[in-house]
C-alpha positions in Angstrom: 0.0 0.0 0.0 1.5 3.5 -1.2 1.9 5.7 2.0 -0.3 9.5 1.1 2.6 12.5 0.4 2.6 14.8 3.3 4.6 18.1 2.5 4.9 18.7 6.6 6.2 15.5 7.2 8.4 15.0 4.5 9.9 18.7 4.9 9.9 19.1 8.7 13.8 18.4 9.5 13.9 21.2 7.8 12.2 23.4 10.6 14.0 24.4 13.3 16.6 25.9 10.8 13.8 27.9 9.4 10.5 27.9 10.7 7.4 26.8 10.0 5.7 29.6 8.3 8.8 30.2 6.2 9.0 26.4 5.3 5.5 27.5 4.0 6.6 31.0 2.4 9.4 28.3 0.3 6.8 25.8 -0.6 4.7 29.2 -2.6 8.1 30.0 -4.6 9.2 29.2 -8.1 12.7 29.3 -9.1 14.2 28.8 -12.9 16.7 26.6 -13.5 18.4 26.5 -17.1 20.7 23.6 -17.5 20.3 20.2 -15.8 24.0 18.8 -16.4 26.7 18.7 -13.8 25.2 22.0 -11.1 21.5 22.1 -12.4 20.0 18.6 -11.6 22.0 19.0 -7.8 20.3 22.6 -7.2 16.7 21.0 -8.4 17.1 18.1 -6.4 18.9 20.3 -3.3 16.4 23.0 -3.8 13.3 20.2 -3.8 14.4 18.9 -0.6 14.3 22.2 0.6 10.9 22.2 0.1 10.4 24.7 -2.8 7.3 24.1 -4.4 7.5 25.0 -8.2 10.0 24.9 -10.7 10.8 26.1 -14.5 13.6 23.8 -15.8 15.4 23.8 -19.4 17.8 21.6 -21.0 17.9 19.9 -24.5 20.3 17.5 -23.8 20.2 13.6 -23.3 22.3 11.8 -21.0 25.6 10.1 -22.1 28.6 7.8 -20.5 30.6 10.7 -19.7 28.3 12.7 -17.2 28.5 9.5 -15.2 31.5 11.4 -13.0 29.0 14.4 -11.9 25.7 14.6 -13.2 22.4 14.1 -10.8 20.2 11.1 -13.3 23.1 9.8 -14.9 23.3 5.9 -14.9 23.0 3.5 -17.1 18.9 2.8 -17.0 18.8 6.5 -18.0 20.8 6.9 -20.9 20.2 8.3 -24.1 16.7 10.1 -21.8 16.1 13.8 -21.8 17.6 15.0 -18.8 14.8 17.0 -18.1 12.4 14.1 -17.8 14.8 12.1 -16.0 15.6 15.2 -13.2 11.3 16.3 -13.3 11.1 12.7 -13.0 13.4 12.2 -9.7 12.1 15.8 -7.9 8.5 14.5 -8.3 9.6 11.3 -6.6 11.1 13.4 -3.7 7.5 16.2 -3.5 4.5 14.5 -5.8 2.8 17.8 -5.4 5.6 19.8 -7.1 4.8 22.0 -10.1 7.2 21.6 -12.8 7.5 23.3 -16.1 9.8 21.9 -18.7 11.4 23.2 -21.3 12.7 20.6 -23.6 14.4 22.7 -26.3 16.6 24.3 -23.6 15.8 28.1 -23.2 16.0 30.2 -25.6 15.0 33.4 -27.0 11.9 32.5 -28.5 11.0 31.2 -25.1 12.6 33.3 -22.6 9.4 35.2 -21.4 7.8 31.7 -20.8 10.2 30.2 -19.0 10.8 33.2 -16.8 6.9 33.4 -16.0 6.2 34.3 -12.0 9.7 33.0 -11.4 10.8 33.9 -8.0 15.0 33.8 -8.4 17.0 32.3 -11.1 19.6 29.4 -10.1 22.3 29.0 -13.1 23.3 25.6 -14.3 23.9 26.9 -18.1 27.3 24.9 -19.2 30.4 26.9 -18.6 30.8 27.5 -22.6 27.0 28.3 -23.3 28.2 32.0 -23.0 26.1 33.7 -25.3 22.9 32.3 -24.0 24.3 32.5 -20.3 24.8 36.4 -21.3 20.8 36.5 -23.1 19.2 34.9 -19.8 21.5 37.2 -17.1 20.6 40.6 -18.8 17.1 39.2 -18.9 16.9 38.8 -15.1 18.7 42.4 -14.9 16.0 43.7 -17.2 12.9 42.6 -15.1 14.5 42.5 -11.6 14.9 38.3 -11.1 17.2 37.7 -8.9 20.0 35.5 -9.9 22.7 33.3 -8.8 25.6 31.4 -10.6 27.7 28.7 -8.5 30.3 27.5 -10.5 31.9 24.5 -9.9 36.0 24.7 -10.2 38.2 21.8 -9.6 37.1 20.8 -6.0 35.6 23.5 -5.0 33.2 26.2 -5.9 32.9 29.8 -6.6 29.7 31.9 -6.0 28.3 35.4 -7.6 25.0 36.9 -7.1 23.0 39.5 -9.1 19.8 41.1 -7.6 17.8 43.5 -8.8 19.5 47.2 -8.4 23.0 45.8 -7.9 25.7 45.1 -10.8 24.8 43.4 -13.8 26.6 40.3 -14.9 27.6 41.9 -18.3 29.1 45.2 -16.0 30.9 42.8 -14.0 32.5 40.1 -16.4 32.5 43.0 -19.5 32.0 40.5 -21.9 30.4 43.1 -24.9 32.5 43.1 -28.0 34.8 40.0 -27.4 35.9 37.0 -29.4 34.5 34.3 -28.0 38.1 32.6 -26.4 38.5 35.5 -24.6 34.6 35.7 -23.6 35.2 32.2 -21.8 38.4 33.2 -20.3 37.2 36.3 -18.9 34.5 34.6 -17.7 36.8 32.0 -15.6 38.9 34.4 -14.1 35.8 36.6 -13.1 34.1 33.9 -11.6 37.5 33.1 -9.1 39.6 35.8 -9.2 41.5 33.9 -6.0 41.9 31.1 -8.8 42.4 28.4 -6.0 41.9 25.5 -8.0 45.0 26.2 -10.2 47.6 24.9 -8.2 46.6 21.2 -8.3 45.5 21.2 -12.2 47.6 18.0 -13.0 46.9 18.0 -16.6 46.8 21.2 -17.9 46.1 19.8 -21.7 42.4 18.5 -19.9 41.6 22.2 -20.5 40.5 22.7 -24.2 38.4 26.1 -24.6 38.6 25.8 -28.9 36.6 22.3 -28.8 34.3 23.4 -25.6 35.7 20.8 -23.1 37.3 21.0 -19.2 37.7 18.5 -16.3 35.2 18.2 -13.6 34.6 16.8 -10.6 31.6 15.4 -8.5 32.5 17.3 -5.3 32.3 20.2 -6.7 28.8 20.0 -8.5 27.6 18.9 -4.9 29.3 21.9 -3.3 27.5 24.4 -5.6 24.4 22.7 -4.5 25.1 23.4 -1.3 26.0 27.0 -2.0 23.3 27.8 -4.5 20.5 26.7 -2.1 21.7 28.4 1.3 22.0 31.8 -1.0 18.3 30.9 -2.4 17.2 30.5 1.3 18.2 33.9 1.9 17.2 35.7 -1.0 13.2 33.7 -0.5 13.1 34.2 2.7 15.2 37.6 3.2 17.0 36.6 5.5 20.9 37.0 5.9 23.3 39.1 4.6 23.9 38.3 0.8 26.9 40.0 -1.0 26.4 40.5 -4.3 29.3 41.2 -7.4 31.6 42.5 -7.5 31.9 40.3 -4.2 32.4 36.4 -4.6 33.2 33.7 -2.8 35.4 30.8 -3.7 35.3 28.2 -1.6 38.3 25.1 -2.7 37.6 22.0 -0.9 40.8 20.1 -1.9 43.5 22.9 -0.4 40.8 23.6 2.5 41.1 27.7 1.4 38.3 30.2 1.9 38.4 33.1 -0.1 35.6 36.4 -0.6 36.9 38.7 -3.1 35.7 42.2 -3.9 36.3 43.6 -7.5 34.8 46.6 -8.1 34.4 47.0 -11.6 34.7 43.6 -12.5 36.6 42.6 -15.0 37.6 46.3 -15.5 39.7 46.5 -12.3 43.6 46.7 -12.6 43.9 43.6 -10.6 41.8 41.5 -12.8 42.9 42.7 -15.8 46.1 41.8 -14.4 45.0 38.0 -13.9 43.2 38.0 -17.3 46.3 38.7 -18.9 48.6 36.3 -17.1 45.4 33.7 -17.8 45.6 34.9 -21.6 49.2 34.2 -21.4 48.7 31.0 -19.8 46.6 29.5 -22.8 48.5 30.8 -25.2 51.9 29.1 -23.9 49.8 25.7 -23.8 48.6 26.1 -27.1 52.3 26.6 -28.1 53.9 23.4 -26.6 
């Protein structure tokens, strides 16, 4: 006999770490989630268990033997399926009352209105090379005052901006307008951890491909952002807690045990970044060389 769903009983370790009527006030919100690879189908299923009651979630892609390392609904009973029906799939196994809206063909312009209907915060989970659509669906959060986080997982760690309404704009911080797209990606990199603590322990530097779209990952690290993501959701949906937004970030590196918050005002127009970008510049150039 199938036991009834019961949103206060399955959400009520929660409690005590918020309270009651805020567990409530979370089960009323809708967050967007574009992207259900190697960050997106952890912050769904994070952000489910959290007891968030309606979701918009994009992604056009199927899953495949190599996001076995990382990916939330990667195995072998689900390959070749859409990841969005596998991850709608798992979170309506966790809440049955869950509203999800899916948006098979990925988001994209045509559908950016639609999938940003009554959405309460924007969680990223856009692959790190998808800049141009990454750019499209930050500007139009900035435009019509959605908040929006990005956790990006970086070798064994994570690094954290957020953008809320009033505050910087991701294209004011990561200046992105007018670049070829190498440098689009590498600018976005160094903005997104200007402490870069993950580069230290990079054993094989070739791993990192920006021409044919490919980089290492790791597992840790997509659970980390989870993590991340979903304590900075609770504070934005709740408002509570302080939450810095860019040009502070946060990069957290689990491997070499290192905190770092860094402030950059102007973005990727301060002296000190520009600084970094070059040396990063230099960097991939030398590997391309050898």
């Amino acid at each position: 006999m199938t036991r009834p769903f019961d949103y206060l009983e399955a959400f009520s370790r929660n409690v005590g770490w918020v309270t009651r009527e805020e567990q409530q006030h979370l089960r009323q919100k809708r967050i967007a989630i574009a992207g259900l690879g190697g960050v997106g189908g952890s912050h769904l299923l994070t952000l489910t268990r959290l007891g968030v009651g309606a979701f918009n979630i994009a992604d056009f892609d199927h899953f495949e033997p190599a996001n076995f390392n990382r990916q939330a609904g990667a195995s072998m009973a689900n390959l070749g399926r859409s990841k969005t029906d596998v991850l709608a799939g798992m979170a309506l196994d966790i809440n049955p009352e869950l509203e999800v809206q899916r948006f098979d063909d990925g988001v994209t312009p045509e559908n950016m209105a639609a999938f940003f209907a009554d959405v309460d915060l924007y969680v990223d989970g856009l692959d790190f090379f998808a800049v141009d659509m990454r750019r499209a669906v930050f500007a139009y959060c900035h435009a019509h005052g959605i908040p929006a986080i990005t956790a990006a997982p970086l070798g064994m760690g994570v690094a954290l901006l957020v953008f809320l309404p009033g505050s910087m704009s991701f294209e004011e911080y990561f200046r992105l307008e007018g670049q070829p797209p190498q440098e689009q990606l590498l600018r976005f990199m160094v903005g997104l951890s200007p402490a870069l603590l993950q580069r230290t322990y990079l054993v094989d530097p070739g791993s990192v491909d920006f021409a044919n779209r490919r980089g290492p990952s790791t597992p840790m690290a997509c659970d980390l952002c989870a993590g991340v993501a979903a304590t900075e959701a609770l504070k934005i949906l709740l408002g509570r807690g302080r939450v810095r937004t860019a040009p502070w970030g946060m990069h957290f590196d689990a491997y070499r045990r290192k905190l770092s918050h860094t402030w950059r005002p102007g973005g990727n127009a301060n002296p000190l970044q520009r600084l970094l970008i070059a040396f990063a510049r230099r960097q991939l150039a030398r590997k391309k060389s050898d």
